[in-house]
VMD Tcl script that draws the C-alpha trace (Angstrom):
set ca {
  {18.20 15.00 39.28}
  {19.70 15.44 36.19}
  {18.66 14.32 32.46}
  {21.12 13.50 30.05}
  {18.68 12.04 27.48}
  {21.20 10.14 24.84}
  {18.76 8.53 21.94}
  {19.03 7.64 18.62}
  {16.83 6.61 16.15}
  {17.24 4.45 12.93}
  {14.58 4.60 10.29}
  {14.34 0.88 8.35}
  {14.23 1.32 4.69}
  {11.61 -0.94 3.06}
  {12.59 -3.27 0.68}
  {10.46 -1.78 -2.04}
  {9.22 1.78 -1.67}
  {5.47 2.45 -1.81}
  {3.52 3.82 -4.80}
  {2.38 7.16 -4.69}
  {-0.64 7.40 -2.91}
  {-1.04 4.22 -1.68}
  {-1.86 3.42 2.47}
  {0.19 1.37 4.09}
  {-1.04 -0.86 6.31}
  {0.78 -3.19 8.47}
  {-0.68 -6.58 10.40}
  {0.05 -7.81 13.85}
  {0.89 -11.92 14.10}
  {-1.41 -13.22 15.62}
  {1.01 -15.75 17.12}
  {3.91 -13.42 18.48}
  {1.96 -9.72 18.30}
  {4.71 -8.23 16.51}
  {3.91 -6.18 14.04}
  {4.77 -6.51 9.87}
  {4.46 -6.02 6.52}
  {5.43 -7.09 3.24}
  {7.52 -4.17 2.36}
  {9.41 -4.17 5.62}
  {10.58 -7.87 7.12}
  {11.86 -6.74 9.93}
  {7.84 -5.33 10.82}
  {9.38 -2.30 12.30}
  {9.51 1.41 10.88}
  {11.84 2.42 12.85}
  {13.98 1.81 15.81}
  {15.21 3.86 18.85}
  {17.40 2.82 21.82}
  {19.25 5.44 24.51}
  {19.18 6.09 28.20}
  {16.91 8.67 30.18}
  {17.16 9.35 33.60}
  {19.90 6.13 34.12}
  {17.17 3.50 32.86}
  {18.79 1.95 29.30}
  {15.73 1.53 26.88}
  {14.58 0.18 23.36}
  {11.62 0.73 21.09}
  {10.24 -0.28 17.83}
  {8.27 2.17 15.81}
  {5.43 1.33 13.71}
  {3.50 3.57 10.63}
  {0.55 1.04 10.27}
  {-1.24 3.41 8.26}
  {-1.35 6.77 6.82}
  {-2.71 8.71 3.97}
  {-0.99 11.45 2.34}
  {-4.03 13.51 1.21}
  {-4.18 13.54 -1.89}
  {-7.09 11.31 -2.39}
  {-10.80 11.59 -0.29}
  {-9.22 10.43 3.39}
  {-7.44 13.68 5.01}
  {-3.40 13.05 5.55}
  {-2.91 11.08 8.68}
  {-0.09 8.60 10.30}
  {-1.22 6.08 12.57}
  {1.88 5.20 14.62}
  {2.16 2.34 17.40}
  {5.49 1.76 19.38}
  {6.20 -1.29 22.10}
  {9.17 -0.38 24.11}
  {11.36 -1.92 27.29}
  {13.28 -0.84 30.04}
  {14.23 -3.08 33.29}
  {11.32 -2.07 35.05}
  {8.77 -3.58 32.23}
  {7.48 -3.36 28.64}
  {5.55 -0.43 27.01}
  {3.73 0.24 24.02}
  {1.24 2.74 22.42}
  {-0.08 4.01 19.20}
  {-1.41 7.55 18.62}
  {-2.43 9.24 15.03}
  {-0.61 12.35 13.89}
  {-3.36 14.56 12.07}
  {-2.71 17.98 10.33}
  {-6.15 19.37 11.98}
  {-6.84 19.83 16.08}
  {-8.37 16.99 15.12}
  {-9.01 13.70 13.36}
  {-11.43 14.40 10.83}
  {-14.07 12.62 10.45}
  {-13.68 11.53 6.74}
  {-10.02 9.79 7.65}
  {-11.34 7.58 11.09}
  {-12.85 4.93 8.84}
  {-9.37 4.51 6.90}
  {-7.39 4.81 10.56}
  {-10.33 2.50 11.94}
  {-9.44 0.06 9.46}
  {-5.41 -0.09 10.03}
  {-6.06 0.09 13.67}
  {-8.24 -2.94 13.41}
  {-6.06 -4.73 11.16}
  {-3.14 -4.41 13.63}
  {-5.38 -5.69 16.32}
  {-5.64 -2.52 18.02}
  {-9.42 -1.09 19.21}
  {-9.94 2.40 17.82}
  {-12.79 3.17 19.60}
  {-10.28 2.64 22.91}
  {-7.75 5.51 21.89}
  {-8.74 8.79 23.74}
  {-8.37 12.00 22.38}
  {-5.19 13.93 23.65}
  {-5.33 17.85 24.40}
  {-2.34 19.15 23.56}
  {-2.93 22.67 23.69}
  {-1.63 25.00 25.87}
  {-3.48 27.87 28.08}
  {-2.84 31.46 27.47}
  {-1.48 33.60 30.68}
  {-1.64 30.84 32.86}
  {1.80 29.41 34.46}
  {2.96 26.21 33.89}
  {4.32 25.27 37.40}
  {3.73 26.75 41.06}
  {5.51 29.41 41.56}
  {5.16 28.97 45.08}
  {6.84 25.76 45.10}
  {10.31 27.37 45.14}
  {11.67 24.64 42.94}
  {12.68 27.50 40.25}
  {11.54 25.68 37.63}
  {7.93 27.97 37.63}
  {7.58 30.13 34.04}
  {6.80 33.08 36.44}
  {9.92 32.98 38.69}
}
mol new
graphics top color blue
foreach p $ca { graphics top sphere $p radius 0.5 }
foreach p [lrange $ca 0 end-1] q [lrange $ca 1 end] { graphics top cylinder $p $q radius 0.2 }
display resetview
């Protein structure tokens, strides 16, 4: 099986940009759950649609809150996403740190967006994306040809 992943994404501009250094933190409605915030109507950040392995899907991207740094909370983007193909809805949110990771000094300002977009912090497990050294990434002995060692 083949993937011909075909995706685009479009970024939605907000209506009036942000001042330097401020956070930006989006709400969810408490009626519908989408997500928004009074520089962007729409809610959204951005918004992706394509096809990947035959199944046709959609997503909305969310920043609902970041810091750049420059102040005392480290540079972080918390990002959520709700997405559908025909075989259901999705959705997620994850934080993009520039450290392993999150430092301690920027939860409390992630903990706070999270919350404010109804989402439970203390639910989101930590993800380890590192990768071992030597080691193959598939079985080589399962002929497939797809092993890093055949």
């Amino acid at each position: 099986w083949e993937n011909a992943l075909t995706e685009h994404m479009i970024v939605d501009v907000p209506v009036q940009p942000p001042t330097a250094g401020t956070q930006l933190v989006a709400s969810a409605n408490a009626a519908t759950g989408d997500l928004n915030d009074e520089l962007n109507p729409t809610g959204r950040t951005m918004h992706t649609a394509g096809k990947m392995y035959g199944l046709e899907f959609t997503e909305n991207w969310y920043i609902l809150g970041e810091s750049d740094g420059k102040g005392s909370v480290p540079p972080f983007k918390l990002v959520a996403y709700k997405g559908h193909t025909l075989q259901g809805n999705y959705e997620g949110a994850f934080v993009y740190a520039k450290e392993a990771t999150v430092p301690e000094a920027a939860k409390p300002a992630i903990r706070e967006a999270a919350t404010k977009a109804g989402l439970d912090f203390d639910a989101f497990t930590r993800i380890d994306n590192t990768c071992s050294v030597g080691d193959s990434l598939n079985d080589a002995q399962a002929g497939t040809g797809t092993s890093t060692t055949d």
